[in-house]
C-alpha positions as CSV (number, residue, x, y, z in Angstrom):
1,X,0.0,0.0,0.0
2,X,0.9,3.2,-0.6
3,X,1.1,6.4,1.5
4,X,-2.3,7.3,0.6
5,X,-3.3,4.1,2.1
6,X,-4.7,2.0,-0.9
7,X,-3.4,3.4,-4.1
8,X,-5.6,3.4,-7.0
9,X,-8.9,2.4,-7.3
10,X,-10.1,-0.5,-6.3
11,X,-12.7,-1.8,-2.8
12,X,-10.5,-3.1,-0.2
13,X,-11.9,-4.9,2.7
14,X,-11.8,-3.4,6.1
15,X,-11.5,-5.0,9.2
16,X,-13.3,-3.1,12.4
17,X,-12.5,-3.8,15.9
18,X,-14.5,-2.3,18.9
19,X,-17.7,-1.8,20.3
20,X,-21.4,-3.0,19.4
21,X,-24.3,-1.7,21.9
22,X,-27.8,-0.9,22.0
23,X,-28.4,2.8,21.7
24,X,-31.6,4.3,23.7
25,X,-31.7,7.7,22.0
26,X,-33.9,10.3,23.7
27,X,-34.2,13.4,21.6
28,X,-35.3,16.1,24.7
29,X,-37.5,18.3,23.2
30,X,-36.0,21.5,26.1
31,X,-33.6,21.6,28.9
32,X,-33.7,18.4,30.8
33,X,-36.2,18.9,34.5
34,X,-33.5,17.2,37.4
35,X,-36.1,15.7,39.5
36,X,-39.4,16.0,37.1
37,X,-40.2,15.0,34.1
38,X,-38.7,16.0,30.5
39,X,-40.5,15.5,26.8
40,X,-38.3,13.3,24.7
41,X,-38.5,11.2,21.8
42,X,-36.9,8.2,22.7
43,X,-35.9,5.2,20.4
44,X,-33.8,1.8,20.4
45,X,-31.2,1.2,18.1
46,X,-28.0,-0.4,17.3
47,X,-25.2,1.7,18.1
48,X,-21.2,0.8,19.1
49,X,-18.3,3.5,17.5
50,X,-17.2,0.4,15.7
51,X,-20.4,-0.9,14.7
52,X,-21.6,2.2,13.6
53,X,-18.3,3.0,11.2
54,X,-18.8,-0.8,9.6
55,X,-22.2,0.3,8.4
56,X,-21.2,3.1,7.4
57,X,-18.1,1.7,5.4
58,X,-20.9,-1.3,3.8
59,X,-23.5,1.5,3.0
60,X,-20.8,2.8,0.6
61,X,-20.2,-0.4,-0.6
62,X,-17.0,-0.9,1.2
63,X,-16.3,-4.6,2.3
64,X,-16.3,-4.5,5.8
65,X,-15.9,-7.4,8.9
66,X,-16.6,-6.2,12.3
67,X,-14.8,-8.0,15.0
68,X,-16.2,-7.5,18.7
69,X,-18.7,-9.2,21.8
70,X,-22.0,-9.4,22.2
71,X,-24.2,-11.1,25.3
72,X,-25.7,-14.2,23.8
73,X,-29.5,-12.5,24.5
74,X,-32.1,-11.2,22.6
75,X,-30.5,-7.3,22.3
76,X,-27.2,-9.5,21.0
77,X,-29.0,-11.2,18.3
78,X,-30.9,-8.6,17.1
79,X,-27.9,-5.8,16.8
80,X,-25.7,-8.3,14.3
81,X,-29.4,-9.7,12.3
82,X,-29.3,-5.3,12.0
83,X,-25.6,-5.5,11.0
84,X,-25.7,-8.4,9.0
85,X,-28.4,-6.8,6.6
86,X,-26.5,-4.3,5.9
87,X,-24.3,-5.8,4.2
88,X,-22.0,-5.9,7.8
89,X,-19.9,-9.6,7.7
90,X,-19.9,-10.3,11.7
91,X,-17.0,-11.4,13.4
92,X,-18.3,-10.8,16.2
93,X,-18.4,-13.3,19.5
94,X,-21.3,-13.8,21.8
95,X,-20.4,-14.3,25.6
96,X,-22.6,-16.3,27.2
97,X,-23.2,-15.2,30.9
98,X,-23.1,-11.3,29.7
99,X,-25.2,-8.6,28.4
100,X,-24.9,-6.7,25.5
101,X,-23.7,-3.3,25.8
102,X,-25.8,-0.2,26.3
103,X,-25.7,3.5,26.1
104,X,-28.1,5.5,27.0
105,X,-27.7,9.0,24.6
106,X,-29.5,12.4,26.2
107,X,-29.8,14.5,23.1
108,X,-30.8,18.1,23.0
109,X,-29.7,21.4,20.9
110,X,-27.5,19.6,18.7
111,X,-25.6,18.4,21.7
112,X,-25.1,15.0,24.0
113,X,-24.5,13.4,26.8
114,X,-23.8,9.2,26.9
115,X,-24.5,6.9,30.0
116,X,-22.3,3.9,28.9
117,X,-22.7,0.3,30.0
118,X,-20.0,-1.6,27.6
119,X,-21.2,-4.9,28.5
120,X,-19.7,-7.5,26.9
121,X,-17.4,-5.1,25.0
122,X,-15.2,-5.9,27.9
123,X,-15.1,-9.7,27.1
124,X,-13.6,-8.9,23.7
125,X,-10.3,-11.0,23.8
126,X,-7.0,-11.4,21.7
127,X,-7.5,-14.7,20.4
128,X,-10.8,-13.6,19.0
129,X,-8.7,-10.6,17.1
130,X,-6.6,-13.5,16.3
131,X,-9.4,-15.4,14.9
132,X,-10.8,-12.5,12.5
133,X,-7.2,-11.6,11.1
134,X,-6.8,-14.9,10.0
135,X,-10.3,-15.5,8.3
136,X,-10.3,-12.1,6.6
137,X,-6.8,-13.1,4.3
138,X,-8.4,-9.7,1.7
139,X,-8.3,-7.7,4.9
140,X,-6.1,-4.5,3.6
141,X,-6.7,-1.7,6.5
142,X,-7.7,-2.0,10.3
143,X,-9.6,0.2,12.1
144,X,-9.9,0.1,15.4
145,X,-12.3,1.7,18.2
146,X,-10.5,3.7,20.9
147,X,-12.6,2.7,23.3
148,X,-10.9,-1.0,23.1
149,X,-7.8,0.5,24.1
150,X,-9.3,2.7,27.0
151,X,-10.9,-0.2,28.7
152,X,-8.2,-2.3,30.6
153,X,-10.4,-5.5,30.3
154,X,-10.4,-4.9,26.4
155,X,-7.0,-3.2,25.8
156,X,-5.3,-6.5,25.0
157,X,-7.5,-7.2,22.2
158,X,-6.7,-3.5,20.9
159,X,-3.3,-4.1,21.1
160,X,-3.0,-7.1,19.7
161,X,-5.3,-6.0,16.8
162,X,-3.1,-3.2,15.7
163,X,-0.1,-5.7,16.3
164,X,-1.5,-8.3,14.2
165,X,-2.6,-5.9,11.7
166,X,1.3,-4.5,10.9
167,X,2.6,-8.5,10.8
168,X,-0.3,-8.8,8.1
169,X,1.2,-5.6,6.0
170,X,-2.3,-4.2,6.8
171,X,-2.8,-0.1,7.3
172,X,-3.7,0.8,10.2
173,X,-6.0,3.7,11.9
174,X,-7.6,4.5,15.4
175,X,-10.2,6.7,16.6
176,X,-9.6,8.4,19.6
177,X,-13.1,7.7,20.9
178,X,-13.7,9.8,24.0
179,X,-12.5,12.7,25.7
180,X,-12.9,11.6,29.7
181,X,-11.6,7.6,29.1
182,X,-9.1,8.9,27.1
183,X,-7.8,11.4,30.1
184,X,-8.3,8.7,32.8
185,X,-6.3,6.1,30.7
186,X,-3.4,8.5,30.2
187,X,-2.3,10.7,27.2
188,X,1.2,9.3,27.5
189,X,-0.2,5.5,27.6
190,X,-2.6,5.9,25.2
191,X,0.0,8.1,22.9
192,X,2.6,4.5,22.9
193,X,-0.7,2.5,22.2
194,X,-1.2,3.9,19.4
195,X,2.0,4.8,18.0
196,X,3.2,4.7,14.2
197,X,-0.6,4.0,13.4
198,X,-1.4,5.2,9.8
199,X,-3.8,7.5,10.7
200,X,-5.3,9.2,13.9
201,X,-8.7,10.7,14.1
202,X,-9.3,12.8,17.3
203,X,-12.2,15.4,18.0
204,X,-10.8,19.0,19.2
205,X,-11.7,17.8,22.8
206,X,-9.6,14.7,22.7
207,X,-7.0,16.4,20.9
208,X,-6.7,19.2,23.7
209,X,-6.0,15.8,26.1
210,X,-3.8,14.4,24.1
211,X,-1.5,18.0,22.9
212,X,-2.7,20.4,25.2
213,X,-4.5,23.4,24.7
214,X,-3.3,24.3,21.1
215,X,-5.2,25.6,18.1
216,X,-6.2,22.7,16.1
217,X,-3.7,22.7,13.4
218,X,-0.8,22.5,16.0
219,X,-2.8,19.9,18.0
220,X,-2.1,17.9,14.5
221,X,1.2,19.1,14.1
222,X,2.4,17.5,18.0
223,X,0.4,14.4,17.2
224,X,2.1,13.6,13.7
225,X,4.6,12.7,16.4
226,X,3.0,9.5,17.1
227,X,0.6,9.1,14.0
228,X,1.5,8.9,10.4
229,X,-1.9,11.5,9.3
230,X,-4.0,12.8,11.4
231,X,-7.3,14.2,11.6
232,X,-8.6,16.7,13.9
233,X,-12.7,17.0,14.0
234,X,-13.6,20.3,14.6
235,X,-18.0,20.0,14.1
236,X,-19.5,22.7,12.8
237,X,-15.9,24.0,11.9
238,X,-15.2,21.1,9.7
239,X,-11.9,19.2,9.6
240,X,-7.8,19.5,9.5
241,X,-5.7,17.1,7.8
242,X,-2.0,16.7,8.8
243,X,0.4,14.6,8.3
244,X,4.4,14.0,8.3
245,X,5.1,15.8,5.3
246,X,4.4,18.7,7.0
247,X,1.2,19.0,4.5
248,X,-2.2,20.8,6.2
249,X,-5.6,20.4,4.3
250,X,-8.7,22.0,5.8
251,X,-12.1,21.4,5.2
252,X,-15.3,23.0,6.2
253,X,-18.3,21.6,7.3
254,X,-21.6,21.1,5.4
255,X,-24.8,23.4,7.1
256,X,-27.3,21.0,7.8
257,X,-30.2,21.4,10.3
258,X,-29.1,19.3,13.1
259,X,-31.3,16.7,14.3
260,X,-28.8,14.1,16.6
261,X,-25.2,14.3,16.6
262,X,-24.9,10.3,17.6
263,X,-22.9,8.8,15.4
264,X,-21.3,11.7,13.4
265,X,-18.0,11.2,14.2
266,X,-18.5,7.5,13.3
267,X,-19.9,8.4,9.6
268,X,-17.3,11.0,9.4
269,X,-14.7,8.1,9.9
270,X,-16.1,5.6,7.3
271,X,-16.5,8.3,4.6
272,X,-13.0,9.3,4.7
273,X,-12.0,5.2,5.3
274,X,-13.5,5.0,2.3
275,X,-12.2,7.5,0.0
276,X,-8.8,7.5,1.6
277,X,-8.3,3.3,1.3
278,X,-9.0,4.0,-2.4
279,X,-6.0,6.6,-3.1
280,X,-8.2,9.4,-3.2
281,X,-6.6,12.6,-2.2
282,X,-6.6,14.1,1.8
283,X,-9.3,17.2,-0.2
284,X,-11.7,14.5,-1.5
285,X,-11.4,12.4,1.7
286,X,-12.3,14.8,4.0
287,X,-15.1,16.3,1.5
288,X,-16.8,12.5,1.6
289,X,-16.3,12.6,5.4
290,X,-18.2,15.6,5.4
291,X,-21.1,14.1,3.1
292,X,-21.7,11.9,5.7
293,X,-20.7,13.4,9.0
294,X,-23.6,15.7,7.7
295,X,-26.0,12.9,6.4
296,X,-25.6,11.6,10.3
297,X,-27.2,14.8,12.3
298,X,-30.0,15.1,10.0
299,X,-31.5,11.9,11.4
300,X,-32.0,10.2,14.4
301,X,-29.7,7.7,15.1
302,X,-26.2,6.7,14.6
303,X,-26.4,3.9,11.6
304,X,-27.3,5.4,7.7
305,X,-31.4,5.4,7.1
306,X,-32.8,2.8,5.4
């Protein structure tokens, strides 16, 4: 592969390693009442940062296996039967004797907060990375979840996935995940996890953890130290692509009439996975990750409509 990570034209499959919950999305309809009731619309759906990139990798017609845990019950089953129509190929292992995870997601003026049960996220183990790497021999490019790495249960499957991935010759990228894991796990841990990856995506709150207070573009510039490109998310303000060469590319963001911002960052990911793993240029990578960071909160929900 080349420095683009793909080269020319072509689908390569893409192997995705993290989390697969159930979302219970409550869209508050005003400011939520502590100790009263508040209005919401309120909805169940599969969700997982992984989970959530694969479909939106296999809705561009990307050829994507998700590798992760699930609790052999009824929320289990029904999140990879969601996954598996569309068009999702399900590595995924169900540990009997735990629940599937859950977050609850508290939505309101284009905002969110997440109450997180991972579930049998936790249970995710090396051997079962193991496992996937070696059915998926047309695997070209991992991507893995950050919250596998921010978990101590789950960090040995991260790390071996990202090992296992360079032995393979595969590219390699990580998304930072979450700003409060990430600063309880460490910025100088998580930093040598993750170091020499292909590419780094980060959000301007985990980037401030992990460089400091900078302005985004030097927030890129210290982390180009570890990662080979990265990508700062900046919302509304779009998107900064840096990388070793010393090469910037901005991008702005698309104004859409926010509806849910769950899953954004997830679509964001798998549009520029999927223009990036098939040599197009940093520009048109971030443009398609805009497409569908924007396609994400105009709906409700954090997988593509159907």
């Amino acid at each position: 592969m080349n420095a683009n990570g793909g080269g020319s034209g072509g689908t390569r499959r893409v192997l995705v390693v993290g989390d697969v919950v159930t979302d219970v999305v409550a869209v508050l309809t005003g400011p939520l009442a502590p100790g009263s009731d508040t209005p919401a619309t309120i909805r169940f759906a599969g969700g997982g940062q992984a989970a959530n990139t694969a479909s939106w990798l296999a809705a561009q017609g990307v050829p994507v296996t998700l590798v992760g845990a699930v609790g052999d019950d009824g929320s289990g089953r029904d999140r990879l039967a969601e996954l598996t129509a569309a068009g999702v190929d399900c590595a995924v292992e169900r540990i009997a004797g735990s629940a599937t995870g859950t977050v609850i997601v508290l939505a309101a003026g284009g905002e969110r907060t997440m109450i997180t049960e991972r579930g049998a996220n936790v249970r995710l183990r090396p051997e079962h990375v193991d496992a996937a790497l070696a059915g998926t021999p047309d695997a070209t490019h991992l991507h893995l979840s950050g919250y596998t790495l921010l978990d101590a249960d789950s960090r040995p499957a991260g790390l071996r996935a990202l090992a296992g991935a360079r032995v393979r010759g595969l590219t390699t990228s990580v998304d930072a995940a979450s700003a409060a894991p990430l600063r309880a796990a460490g910025t100088a841990a998580f930093l040598e996890w993750v170091r020499d990856v292909d590419l780094l995506l980060v959000n301007v709150d985990e980037a401030t953890v992990l460089a400091g207070g900078l302005e985004p573009a030097a927030q890129g510039r210290a982390l180009v130290a570890v990662a080979r490109h990265v990508v700062v998310k900046r919302g509304g303000a779009g998107a900064i692509w840096i990388d070793r060469d010393g090469r910037i590319v901005t991008s702005p963001a698309h104004r859409v009439a926010v509806r849910d911002v769950t899953g954004a960052g997830d679509a964001f990911a798998a549009g520029l996975l999927g223009a990036w793993l098939a040599g197009a240029t940093p520009e048109a990578a971030l443009a398609r990750a805009a497409d569908l960071g924007a396609a994400a909160v105009a709906q409700v929900g954090a997988r593509p409509a159907t």
